[in-house]
C-alpha positions as CSV (number, residue, x, y, z in Angstrom):
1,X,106.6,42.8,63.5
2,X,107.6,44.8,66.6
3,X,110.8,47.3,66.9
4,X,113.5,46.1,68.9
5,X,113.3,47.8,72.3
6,X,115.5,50.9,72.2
7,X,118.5,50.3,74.7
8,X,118.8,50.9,78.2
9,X,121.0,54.1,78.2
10,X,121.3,54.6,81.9
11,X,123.0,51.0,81.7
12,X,124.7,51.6,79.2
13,X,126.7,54.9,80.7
14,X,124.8,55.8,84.0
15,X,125.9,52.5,85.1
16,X,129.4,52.3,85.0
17,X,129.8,56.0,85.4
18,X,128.0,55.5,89.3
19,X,130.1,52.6,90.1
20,X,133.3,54.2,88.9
21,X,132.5,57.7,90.7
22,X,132.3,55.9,94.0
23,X,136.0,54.9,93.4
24,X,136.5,58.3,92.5
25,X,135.3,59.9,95.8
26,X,137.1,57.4,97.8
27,X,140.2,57.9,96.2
28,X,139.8,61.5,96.5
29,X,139.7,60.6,100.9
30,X,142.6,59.5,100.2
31,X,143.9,62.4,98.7
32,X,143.1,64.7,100.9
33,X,144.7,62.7,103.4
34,X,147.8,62.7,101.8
35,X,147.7,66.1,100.9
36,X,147.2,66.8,104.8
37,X,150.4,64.7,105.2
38,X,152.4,66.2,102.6
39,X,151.8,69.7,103.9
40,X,152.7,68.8,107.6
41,X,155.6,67.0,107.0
42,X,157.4,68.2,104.5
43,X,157.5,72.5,104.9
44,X,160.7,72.5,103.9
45,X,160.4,71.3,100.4
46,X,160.6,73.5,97.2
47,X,157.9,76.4,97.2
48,X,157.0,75.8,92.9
49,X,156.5,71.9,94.4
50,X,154.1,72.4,97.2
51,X,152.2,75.1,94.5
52,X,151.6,71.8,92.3
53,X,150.7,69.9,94.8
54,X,148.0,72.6,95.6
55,X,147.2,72.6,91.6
56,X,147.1,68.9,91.1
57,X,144.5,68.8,94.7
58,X,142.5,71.6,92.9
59,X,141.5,69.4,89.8
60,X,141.3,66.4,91.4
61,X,138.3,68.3,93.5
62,X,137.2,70.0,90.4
63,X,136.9,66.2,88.4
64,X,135.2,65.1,91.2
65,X,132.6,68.0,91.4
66,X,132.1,67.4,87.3
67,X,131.5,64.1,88.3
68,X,128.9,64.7,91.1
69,X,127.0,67.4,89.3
70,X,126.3,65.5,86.1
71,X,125.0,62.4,87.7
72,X,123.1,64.4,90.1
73,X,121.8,65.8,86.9
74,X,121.0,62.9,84.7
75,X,119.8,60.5,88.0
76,X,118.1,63.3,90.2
77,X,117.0,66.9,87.9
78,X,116.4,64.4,84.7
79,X,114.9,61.1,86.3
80,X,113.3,59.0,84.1
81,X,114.2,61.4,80.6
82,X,115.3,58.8,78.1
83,X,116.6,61.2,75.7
84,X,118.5,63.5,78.5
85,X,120.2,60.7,79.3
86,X,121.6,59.5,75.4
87,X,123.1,63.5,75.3
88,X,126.8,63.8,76.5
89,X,126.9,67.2,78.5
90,X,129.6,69.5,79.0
91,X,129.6,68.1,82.7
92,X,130.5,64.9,81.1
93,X,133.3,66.1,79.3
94,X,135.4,67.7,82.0
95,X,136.0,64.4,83.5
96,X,138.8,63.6,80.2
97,X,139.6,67.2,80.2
98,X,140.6,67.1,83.6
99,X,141.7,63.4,83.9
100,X,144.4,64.5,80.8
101,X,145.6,67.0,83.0
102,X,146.2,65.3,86.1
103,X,147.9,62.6,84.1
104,X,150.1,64.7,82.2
105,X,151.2,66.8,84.9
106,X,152.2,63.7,86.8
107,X,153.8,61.9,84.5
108,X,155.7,65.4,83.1
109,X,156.6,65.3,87.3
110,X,158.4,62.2,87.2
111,X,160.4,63.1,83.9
112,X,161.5,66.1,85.5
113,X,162.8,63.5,88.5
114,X,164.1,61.1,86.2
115,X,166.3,63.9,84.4
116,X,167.7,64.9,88.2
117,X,168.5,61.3,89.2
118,X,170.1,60.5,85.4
119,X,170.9,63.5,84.1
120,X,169.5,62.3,80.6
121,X,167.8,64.2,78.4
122,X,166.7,61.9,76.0
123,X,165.2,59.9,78.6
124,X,162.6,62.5,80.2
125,X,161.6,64.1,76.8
126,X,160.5,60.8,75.7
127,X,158.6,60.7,79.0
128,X,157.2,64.6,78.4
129,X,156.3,63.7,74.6
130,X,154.1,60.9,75.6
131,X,152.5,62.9,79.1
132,X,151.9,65.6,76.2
133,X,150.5,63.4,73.6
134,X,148.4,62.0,76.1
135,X,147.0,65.5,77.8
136,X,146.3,67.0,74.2
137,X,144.3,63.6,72.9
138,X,142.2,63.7,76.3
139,X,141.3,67.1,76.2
140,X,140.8,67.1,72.6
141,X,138.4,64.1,73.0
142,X,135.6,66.3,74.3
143,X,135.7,68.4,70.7
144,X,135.3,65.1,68.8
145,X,132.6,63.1,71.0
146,X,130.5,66.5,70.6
147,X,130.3,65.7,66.8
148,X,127.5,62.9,68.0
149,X,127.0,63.8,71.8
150,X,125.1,60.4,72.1
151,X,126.5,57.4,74.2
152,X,125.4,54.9,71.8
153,X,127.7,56.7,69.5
154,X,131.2,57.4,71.5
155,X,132.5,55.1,69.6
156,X,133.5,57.4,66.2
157,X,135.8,59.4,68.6
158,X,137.6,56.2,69.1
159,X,140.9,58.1,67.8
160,X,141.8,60.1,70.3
161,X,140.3,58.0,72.9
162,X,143.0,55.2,71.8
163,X,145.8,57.9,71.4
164,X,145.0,59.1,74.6
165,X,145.1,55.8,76.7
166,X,148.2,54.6,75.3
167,X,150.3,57.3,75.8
168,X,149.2,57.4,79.2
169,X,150.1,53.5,79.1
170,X,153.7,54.1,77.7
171,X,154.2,56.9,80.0
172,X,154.0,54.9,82.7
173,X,155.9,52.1,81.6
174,X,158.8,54.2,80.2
175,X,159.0,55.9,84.3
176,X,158.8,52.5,85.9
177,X,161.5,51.0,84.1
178,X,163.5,53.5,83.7
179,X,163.3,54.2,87.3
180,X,163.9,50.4,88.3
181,X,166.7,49.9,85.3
182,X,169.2,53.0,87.3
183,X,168.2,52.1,90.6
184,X,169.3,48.8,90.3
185,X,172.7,49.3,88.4
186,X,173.7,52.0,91.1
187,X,173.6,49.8,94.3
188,X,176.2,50.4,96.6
189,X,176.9,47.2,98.1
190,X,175.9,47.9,101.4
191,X,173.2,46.5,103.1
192,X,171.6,49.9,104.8
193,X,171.8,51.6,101.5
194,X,170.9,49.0,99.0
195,X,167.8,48.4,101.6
196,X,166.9,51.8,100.6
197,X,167.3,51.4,97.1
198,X,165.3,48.2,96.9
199,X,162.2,50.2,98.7
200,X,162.5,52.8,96.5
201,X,161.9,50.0,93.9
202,X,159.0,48.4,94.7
203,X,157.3,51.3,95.4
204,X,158.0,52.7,91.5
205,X,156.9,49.1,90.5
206,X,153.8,49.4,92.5
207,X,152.9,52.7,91.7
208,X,154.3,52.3,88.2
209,X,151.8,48.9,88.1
210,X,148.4,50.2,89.6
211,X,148.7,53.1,87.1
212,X,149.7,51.6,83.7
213,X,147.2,48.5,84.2
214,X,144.1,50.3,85.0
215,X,144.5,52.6,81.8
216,X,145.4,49.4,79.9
217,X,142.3,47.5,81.3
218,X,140.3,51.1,80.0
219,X,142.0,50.8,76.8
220,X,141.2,47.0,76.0
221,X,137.6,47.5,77.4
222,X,137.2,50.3,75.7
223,X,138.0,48.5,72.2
224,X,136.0,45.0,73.0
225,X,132.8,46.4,74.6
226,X,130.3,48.9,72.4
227,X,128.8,50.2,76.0
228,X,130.1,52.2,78.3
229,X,131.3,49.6,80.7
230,X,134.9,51.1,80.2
231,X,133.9,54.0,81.9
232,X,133.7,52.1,85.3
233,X,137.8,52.5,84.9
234,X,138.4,55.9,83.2
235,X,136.4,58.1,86.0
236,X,138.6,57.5,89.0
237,X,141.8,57.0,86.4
238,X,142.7,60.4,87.5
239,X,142.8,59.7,91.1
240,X,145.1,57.1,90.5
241,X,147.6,59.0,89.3
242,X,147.4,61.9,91.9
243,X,147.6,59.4,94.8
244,X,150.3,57.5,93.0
245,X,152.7,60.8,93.1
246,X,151.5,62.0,96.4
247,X,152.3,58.5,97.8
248,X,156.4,58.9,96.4
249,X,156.3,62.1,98.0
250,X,155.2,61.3,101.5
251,X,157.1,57.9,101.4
252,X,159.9,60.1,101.6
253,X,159.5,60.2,105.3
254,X,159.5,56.8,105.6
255,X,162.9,56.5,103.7
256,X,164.8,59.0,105.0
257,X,163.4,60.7,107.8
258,X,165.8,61.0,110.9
259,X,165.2,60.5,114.5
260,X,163.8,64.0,114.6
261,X,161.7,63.8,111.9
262,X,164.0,66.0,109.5
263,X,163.0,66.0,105.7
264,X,166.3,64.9,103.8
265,X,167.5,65.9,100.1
266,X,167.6,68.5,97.8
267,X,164.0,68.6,97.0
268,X,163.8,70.5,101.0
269,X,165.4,73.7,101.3
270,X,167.2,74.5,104.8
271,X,169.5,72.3,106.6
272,X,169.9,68.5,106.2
273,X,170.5,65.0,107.4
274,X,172.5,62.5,105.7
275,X,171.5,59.3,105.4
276,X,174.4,58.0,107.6
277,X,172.9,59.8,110.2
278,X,169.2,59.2,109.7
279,X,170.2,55.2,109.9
280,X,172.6,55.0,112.5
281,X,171.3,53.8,116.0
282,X,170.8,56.9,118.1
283,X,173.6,55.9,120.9
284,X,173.8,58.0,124.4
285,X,177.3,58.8,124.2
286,X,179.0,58.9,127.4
287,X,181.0,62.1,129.1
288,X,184.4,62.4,128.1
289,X,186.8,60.5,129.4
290,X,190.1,60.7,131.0
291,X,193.4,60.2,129.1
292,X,194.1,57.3,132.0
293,X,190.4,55.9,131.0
294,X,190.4,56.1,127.5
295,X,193.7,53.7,128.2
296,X,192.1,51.3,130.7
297,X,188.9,51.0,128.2
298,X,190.6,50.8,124.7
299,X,192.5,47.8,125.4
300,X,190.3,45.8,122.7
301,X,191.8,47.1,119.5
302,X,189.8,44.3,117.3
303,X,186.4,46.2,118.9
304,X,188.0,50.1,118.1
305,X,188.7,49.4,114.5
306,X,185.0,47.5,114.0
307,X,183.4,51.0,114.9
308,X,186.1,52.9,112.7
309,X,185.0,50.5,109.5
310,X,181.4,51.2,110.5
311,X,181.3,54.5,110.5
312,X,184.1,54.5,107.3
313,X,181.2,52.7,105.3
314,X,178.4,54.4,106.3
315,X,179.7,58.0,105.7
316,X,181.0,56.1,101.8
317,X,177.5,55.0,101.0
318,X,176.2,59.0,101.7
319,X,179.1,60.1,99.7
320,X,178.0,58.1,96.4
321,X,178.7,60.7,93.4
322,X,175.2,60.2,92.8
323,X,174.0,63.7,92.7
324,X,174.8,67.6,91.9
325,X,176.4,67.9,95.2
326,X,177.3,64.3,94.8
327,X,175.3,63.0,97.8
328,X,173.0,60.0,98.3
329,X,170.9,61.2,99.7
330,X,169.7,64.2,97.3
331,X,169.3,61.3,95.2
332,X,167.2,59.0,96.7
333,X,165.3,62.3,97.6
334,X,165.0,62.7,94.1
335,X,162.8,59.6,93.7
């Protein structure tokens, strides 16, 4: 009777591993784009933020390199060589090494926003137990797939694989609704400012969404199918989560950018706009006028005390007690 063919290990791994490494390398475009953006329009901003930035950029290159190197090792250096392909190398393994990091340090970002918007501290130590968790499990699952460095047999390090993707899971959930739950309790009730609020909303959702599904979909994949077909989502996880932060960060000048271009909040350090300002229409305001024609001119009292309520309301919504120096707009900058 003849022996079952011995499985196809480059479809089993190789596979996926190609597929989800071209996502990666797009995804890191991307990054680098918004890195570029970040740096040129936000100088300002906090020196120890712009350092992780440059942290966070240099793993998500290094991830990718790992990536490159060990399929241009297995596919190119090792065509062909069966049992090269059935070993997990230690190219291999910084892709969860690094991925843990990238996620952790993100998610550990975001608490430390969450605790400047609520001032909880419950709140972002949940957040920071479950980045943690997460990091530890992902860079520990190297140490426990090397017990049985074989594809066919990643499955016995299913412990920390599971811890691993479901921290990052509740991470994510735990930001986004905890984000969205405060947002939308501290509307102001106007319509410029609540406009703001709601964008900053969707785009946690989004974010929040993209982020959590994609390690849920590795998770459930992960569980159901004895090949490596989960990796297809795990290699460009990472890059997810890096484009997911830079994204709130350079949204930022969508938000609350003035006429001039001015970076708003307390996350920039120098001077500042309020968000009264960086909505108001930019009106030419004429020369001063005379005594006799500011009397000929301000006949319409019902049109003087429109603009006084305008501009009442509008300086209101930037003086929300939201914030350490009780301004709006540090918090929404804080997002």
């Amino acid at each position: 009777m003849a022996e079952p063919a011995p499985p196809n290990v480059a479809e089993i791994a190789h596979g996926p591993i190609l597929i989800g490494f071209t996502f990666n390398a797009i995804l890191l475009g991307v990054m680098v784009t918004q890195v570029y953006l970040y740096y040129t329009s936000f100088k300002k901003d906090r020196t120890w933020i712009k350092i992780f930035v440059a942290v966070l950029f240099m793993f998500d290159i290094l991830n990718t390199a790992c990536d490159a190197a060990y399929l241009y090792m297995s596919l190119i250096v090792h065509f062909g060589d069966s049992p090269y392909l059935n070993v997990v190398t230690w190219l291999f393994y910084m892709d969860p090494a690094t991925t843990g990091v990238i996620v952790s340090s993100v998610q550990s970002f975001f608490a430390w926003r969450i605790y400047v918007l609520t001032k909880s501290r419950i709140l972002p130590l949940l957040i920071m137990l479950t980045a943690i968790t997460g990091g530890v499990t992902a860079i520990l699952t190297p140490a426990q797939v090397s017990k049985a460095p074989q594809f066919v047999e990643i499955q016995k390090a299913e412990v920390p694989i599971i811890i691993w993707l479901s921290s990052e899971v509740l991470g994510d959930i735990l930001i986004t609704t905890i984000l969205v739950t405060y947002l939308s309790k501290h509307k102001t009730g106007f319509e410029r400012s609540d406009l703001l609020v709601d964008r900053i909303i969707r785009l946690a959702v989004q974010t929040g969404l993209v982020t959590s599904v994609v390690a849920l979909i590795n998770l459930i994949v992960f569980k159901a199918d004895k090949t490596g077909l989960h990796l297809l989502f795990n290699v460009p996880l990472c890059k997810l989560y890096s484009n997911s932060l830079m994204s709130t960060l350079n949204s930022r000048g969508i938000w609350m950018n003035g006429p001039t271009g001015t970076s708003l909040g307390r996350e920039s350090e120098g001077p500042t706009t309020s968000v009264s300002n960086a909505f108001r229409p930019q009106i030419v305001q004429p020369p001063p006028m005379k005594p006799s024609e500011i009397i000929k001119f301000g006949g319409n009292k019902r049109t003087e005390v429109f603009v006084n309520v305008e501009s009442h309301e509008l300086q209101d919504a930037s003086g929300m007690g939201m914030g350490k120096d009780r301004s709006f707009e540090g918090k929404t900058r804080d997002l």
